[in-house]
Every structure is written in C-alpha cells, then in structure tokens.
C-alpha positions in Angstrom: 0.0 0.0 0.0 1.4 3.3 -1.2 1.4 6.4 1.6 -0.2 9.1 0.5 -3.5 5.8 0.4 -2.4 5.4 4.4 -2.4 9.2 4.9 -6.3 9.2 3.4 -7.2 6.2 6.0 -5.7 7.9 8.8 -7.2 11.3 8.1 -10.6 9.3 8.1 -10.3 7.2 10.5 -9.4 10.3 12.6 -12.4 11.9 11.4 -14.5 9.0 12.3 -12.6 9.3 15.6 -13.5 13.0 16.0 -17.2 12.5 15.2 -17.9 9.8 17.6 -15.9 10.4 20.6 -16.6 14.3 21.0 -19.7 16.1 22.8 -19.0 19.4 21.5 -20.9 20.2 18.4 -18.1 22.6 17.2 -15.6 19.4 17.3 -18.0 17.0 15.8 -18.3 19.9 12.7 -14.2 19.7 12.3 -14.2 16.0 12.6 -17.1 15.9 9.4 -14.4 18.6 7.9 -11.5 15.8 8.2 -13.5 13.3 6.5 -14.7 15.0 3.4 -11.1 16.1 3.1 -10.0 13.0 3.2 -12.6 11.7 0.9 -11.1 14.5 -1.8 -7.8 13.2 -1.1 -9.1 10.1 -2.2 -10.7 11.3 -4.9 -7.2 13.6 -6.4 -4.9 10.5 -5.0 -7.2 7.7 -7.5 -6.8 10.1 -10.7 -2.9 10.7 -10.5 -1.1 9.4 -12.8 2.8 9.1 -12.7 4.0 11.3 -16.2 0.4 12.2 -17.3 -0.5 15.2 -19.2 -3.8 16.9 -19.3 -5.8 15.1 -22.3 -5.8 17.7 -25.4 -6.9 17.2 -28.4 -4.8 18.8 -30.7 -1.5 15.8 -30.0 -1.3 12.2 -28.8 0.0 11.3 -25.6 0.2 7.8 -24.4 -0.4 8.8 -20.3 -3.7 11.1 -20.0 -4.7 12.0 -16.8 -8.5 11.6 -16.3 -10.4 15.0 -15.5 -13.6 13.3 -13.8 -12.2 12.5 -10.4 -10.6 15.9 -10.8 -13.9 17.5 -11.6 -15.7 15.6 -8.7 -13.2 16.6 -5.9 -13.8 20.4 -6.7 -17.8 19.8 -6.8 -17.2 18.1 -3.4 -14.6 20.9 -2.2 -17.8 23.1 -2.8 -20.5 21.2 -1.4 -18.5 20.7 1.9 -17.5 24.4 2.5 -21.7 24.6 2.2 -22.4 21.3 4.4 -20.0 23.1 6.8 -21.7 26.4 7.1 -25.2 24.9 7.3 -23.5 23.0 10.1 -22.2 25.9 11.6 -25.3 27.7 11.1 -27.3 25.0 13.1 -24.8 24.9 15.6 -25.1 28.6 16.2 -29.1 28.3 16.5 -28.3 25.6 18.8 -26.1 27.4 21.3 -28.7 30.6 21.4 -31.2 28.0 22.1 -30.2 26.0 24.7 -27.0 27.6 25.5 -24.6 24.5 25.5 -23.1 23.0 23.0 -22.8 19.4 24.9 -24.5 16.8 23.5 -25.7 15.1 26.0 -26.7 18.1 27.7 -29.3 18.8 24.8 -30.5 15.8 24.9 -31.6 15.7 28.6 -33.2 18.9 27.5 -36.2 16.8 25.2 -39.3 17.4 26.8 
C-alpha cells in the first residue's frame, strides 16, 4: 500500500474518531471537515497518474490524466464548505437556544 492511500485512512479514521468520541458540536463539525477532506484526497490521489498530461486534443500522448475525479473533488470541495456552514449555522441556533453545545446536555433537555 502506497502512503499518501495510508495518509487518506488515517485522516478518516481520525475523522471518524473526532465524530464519535466528541460532545462538543463545534468538534464534531471539524471532525465531518477531516473526513470530506480526506474523501477529496481520495478522490485527487485515484486520478494521479505518474507522467500524465492533461488530455488535449490537438496531440497524442500515451499517459492522460482523467479529468472526472478531478472534476468531482472540486464539486465536493464546494459542497463541503456549504455542508459546513449549514453546520455551523445550526450549531449557532443551537447554542442561542439551549446555550450549551454538549450533546448530551441537549438531549436531557427533550421534553
């Protein structure tokens, strides 16, 4: 297994780590942060190719690198910057609400 494929399960497993372990909503937000980055570090890592070029038209080269995976990862680069901030939005309603951002603090609080 090459490293920069162990640095992508590391980042998600810390992630992972993050989103379960925490109480505090801000920390559970960073760890979702960790894990779509890592998910777009998959996503750049599985289209490098070693000596590729970007595929043009106009001349033949025998190593193209493919552009969809490429494409992808910035269409997820977006959606998670917006995935965050709705996050952080709710988070904010959240603390003005309750005033805590403990988890299991809110959820005493259901009626």
């Amino acid at each position: 297994m090459e490293i920069p494929f162990v640095l992508v399960i590391i980042l998600f497993c810390l992630g992972m780590y993050t989103i379960i372990t925490q109480i505090n909503l801000i920390k559970i937000v960073i760890g979702v942060a960790i894990v779509e980055s890592s998910l777009i570090l998959l996503l750049i890592l599985v289209s490098y190719k070693p000596g590729g070029t970007a595929p043009i038209l106009d001349r033949e080269y025998e190593i193209v690198v493919d552009p969809i995976p490429q494409a992808l990862a910035l269409t997820s680069i977006v959606i998670g910057g917006s995935v965050t901030a709705v996050m952080l939005a709710l988070v904010i309603k959240i603390y003005k609400r309750y005033g805590t951002l403990n988890v299991d603090e809110i959820r005493k609080l259901r009626g």
